[in-house]
C-alpha positions in Angstrom: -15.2 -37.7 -20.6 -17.4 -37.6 -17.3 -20.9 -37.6 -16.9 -22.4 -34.8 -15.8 -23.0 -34.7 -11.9 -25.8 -34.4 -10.4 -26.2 -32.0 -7.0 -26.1 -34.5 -3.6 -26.0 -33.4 0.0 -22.6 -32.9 0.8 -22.7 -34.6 3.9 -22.5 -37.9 2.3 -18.5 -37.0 2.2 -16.3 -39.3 4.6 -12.9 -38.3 5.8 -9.8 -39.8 5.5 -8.1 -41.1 7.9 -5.7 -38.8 9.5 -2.4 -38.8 7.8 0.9 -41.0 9.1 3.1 -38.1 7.6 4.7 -36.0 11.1 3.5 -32.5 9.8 -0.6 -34.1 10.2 -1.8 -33.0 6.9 -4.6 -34.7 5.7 -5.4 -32.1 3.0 -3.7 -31.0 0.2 -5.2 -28.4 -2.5 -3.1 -27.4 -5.9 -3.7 -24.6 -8.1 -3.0 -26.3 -11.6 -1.5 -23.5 -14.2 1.8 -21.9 -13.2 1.7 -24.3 -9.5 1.8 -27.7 -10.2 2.2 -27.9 -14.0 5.2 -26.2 -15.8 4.8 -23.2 -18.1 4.5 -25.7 -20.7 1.0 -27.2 -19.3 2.9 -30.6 -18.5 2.4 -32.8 -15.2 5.1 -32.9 -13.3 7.6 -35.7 -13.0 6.7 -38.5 -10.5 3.0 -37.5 -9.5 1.3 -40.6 -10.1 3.3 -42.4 -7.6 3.2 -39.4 -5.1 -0.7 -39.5 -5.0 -0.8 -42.9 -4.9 1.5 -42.9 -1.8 -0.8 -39.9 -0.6 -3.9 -42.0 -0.9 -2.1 -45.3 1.0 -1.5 -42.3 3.5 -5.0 -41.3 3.8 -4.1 -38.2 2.4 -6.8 -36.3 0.3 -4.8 -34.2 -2.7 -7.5 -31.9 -4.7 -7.0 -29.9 -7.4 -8.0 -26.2 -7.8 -8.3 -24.2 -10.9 -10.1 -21.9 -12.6 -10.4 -24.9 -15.6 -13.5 -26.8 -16.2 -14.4 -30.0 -14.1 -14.4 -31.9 -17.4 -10.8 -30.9 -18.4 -9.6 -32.0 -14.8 -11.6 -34.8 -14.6 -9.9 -35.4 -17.7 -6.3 -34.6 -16.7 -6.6 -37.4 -13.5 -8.9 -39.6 -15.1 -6.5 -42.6 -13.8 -6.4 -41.7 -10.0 -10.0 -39.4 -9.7 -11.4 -41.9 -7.7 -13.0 -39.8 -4.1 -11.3 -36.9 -5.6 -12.3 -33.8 -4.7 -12.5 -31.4 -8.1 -12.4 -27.6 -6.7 -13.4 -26.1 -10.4 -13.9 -22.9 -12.5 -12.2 -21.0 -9.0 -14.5 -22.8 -6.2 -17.9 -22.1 -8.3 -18.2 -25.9 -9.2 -16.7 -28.9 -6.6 -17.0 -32.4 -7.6 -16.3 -35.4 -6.0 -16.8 -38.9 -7.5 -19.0 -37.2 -10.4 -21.5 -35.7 -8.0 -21.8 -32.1 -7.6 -20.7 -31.2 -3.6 -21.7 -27.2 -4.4 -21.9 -24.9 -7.3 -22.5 -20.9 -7.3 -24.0 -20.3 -10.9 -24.1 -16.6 -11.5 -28.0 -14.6 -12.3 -28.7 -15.1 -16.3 -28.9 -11.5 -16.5 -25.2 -11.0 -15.1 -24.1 -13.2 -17.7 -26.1 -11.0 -20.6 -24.4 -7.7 -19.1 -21.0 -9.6 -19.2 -21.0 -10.8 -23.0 -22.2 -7.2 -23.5 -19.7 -5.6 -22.1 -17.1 -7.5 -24.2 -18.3 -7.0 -27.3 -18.5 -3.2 -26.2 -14.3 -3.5 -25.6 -14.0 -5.8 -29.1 -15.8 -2.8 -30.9 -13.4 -0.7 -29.1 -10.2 -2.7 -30.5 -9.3 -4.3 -27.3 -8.3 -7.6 -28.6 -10.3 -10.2 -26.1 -13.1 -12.7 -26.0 -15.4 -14.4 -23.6 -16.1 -17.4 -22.4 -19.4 -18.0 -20.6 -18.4 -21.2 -18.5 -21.2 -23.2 -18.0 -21.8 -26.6 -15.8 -22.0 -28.9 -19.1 -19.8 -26.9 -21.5 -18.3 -23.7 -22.2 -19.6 -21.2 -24.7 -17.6 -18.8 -26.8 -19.2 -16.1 -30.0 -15.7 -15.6 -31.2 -13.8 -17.9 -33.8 -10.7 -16.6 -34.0 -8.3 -19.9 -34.0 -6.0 -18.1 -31.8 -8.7 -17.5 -29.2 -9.9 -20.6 -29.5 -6.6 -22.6 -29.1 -6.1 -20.8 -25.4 -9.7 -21.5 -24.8 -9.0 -25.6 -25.4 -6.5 -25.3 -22.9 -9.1 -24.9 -20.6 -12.1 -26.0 -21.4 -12.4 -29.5 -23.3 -16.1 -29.3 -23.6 -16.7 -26.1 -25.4 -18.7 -25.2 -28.2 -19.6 -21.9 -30.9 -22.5 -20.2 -30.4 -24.2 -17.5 -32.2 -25.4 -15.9 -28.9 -23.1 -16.7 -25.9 -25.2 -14.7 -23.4 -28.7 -16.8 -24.4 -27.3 -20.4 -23.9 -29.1 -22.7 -21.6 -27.0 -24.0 -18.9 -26.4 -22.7 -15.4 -23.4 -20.5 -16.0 -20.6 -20.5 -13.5 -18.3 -17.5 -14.3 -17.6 -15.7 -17.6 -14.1 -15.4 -18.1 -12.1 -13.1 -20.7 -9.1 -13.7 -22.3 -7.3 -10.5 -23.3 -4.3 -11.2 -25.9 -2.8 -8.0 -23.9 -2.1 -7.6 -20.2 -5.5 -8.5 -18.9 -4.3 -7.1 -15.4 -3.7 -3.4 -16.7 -6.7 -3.1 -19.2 -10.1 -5.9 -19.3 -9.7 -6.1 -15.3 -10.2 -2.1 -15.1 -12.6 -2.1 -17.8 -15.0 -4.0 -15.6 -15.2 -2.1 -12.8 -18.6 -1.5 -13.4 -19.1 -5.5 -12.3 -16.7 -5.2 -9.0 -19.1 -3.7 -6.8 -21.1 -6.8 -6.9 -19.3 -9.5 -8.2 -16.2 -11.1 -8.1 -13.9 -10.0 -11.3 -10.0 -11.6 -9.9 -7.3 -11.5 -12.0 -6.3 -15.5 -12.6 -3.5 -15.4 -15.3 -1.6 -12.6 -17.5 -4.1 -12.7 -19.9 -7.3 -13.9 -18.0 -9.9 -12.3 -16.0 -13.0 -14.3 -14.4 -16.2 -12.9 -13.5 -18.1 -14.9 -10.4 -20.4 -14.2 -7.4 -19.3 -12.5 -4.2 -19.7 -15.8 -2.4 -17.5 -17.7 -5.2 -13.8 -18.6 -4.7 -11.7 -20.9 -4.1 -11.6 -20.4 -0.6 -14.8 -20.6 -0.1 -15.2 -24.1 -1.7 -12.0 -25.1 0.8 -13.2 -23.8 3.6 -16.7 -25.5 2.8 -14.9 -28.9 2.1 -12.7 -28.7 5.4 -16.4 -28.2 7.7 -17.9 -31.2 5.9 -14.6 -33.9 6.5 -13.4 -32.2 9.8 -10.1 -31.0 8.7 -8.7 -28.2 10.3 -6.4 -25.3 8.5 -3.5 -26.6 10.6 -4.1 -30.4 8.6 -4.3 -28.4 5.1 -1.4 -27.6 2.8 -2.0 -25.3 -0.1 -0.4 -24.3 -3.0 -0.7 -21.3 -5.4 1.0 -18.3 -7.5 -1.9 -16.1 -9.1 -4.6 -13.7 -7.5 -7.4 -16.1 -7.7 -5.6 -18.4 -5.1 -5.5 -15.8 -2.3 -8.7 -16.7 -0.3 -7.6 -20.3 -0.9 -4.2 -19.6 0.8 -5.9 -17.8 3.6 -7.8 -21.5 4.3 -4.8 -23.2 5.2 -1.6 -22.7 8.0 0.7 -24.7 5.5 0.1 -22.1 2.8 3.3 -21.7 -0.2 3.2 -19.5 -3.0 5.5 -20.6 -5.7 9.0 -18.9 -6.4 7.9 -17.1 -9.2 3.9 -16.3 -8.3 2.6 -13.1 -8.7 4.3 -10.6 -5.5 0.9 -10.4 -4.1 0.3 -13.9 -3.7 3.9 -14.0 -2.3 3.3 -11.5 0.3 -0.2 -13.0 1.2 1.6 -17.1 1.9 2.8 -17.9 4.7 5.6 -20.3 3.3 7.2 -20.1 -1.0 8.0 -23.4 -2.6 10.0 -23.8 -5.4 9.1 -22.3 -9.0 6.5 -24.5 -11.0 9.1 -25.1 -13.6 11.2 -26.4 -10.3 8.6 -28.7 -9.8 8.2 -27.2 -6.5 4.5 -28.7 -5.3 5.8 -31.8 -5.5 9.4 -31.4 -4.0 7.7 -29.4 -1.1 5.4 -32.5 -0.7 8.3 -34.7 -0.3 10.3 -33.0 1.6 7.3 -32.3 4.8 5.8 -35.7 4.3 9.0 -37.3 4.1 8.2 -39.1 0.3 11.5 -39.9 -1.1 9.6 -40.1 -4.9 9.1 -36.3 -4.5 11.5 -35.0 -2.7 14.3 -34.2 -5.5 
């Protein structure tokens, strides 16, 4: 498990080297659920040697997710070393196991938030929260259900009696709605849009962030620091919390089977996930035999 980071100007980021590949890119950003990992959560065939031969190229590869930096940390433990974590949907980036930027929401927020899903409990809408914080995740509710999806995401995660009074700068409360959380929790907290960030990031999940948190943002903040341009940056995504992260990048693919607004928003569409489409799009614009199949 990593340590936790501790905050470091980010200008003590270096570059890579510009890329031998012919397309330029030096850059390359993954969502994780439903873009580069299958419907069944599993890394795709022949990664390891594709970021190693990204790496001898001098190309950066950095995943993006709305999942905890420990549970991606976790998930490239063999190859994390000088990369760049883009966590819980640009609100926490890591790099090395120093925090680059985080955007932790007002303590207050975070009260309203847990309030207003035990409000939609009480009401019989079958969700829970999770109150992401820098060192763990917090949930209230022990249903084993709940809590399986919540492990998905979140390897450090504890029960709390009181998920709105822990203390740990908290990143983004998400929900997890065992219904559609696109038609019902999303509309539910309107209340919260007019100030905050509430984006849609899977069938049953809805996060809750500040304005100035997303995962374009974070891109766009990691592209000024090592002088790579949107032309040198290939993205990849299929859910609404990758749109400002698409919008970062000229070499922009939404998968096959990504949600249509995300497919509309691209400006290229790679294979399904369960095609293994980041990594035969890779291959086939870098030219890396290992991935292009």
């Amino acid at each position: 498990m990593p340590s936790d980071p501790s905050p470091v100007p980010s200008s003590l980021l270096t570059a890579p080297e510009p890329s031998t590949g012919p397309a330029g890119i030096r850059l390359i950003v993954s969502d994780m659920d439903g873009t580069l990992l299958d419907d069944a959560k599993r890394v795709p065939a022949g990664l390891w040697p594709v970021l190693a031969e990204l790496r001898r190229r001098g190309v950066l590869f950095s995943p993006a997710s709305g999942r905890q930096y420990a549970t991606l940390a976790k998930e490239f433990a063999a190859v994390d070393d000088g990369m760049v974590f883009i966590a819980e949907n640009g609100s926490y980036v890591v790099r090395d196991g120093v925090e680059l930027s985080s955007d932790p929401l007002d303590p207050a927020v975070v009260v309203r938030l847990v309030e207003a899903v035990r409000g939609l409990a009480s009401q019989g809408v079958n969700v829970g929260a999770v109150v992401c914080g820098k060192r763990s995740a917090y949930v209230e509710w022990t249903d084993e259900a709940f809590l399986a999806e919540v492990r998905k995401y979140y390897v450090r995660n504890r029960v709390v009696a009181d998920a709105a009074a822990v203390e740990d700068d908290v990143l983004k409360v998400a929900l997890y709605d065992f219904g559609s959380a696109e038609r019902t929790t999303a509309p539910a907290l309107a209340p919260f849009a007019a100030t905050h960030q509430v984006v849609v990031s899977g069938e049953h999940w809805v996060d809750v962030m500040n304005r100035t948190a997303n995962k374009g943002a974070a891109l766009r903040g990691l592209q000024r620091e090592l002088g790579i341009t949107p032309a040198e940056t290939m993205v990849f995504g299929d859910y609404l919390n990758d749109l400002e992260m698409l919008d970062a990048a000229e070499w922009s693919f939404a998968m096959a089977n990504a949600h249509p607004e995300v497919i509309r928003r691209a400006r290229h569409l790679a294979p399904s996930n369960n095609d293994n489409g980041v990594l035969r799009t890779i291959g086939r614009l870098l030219h890396l035999p290992m991935a292009d199949g």
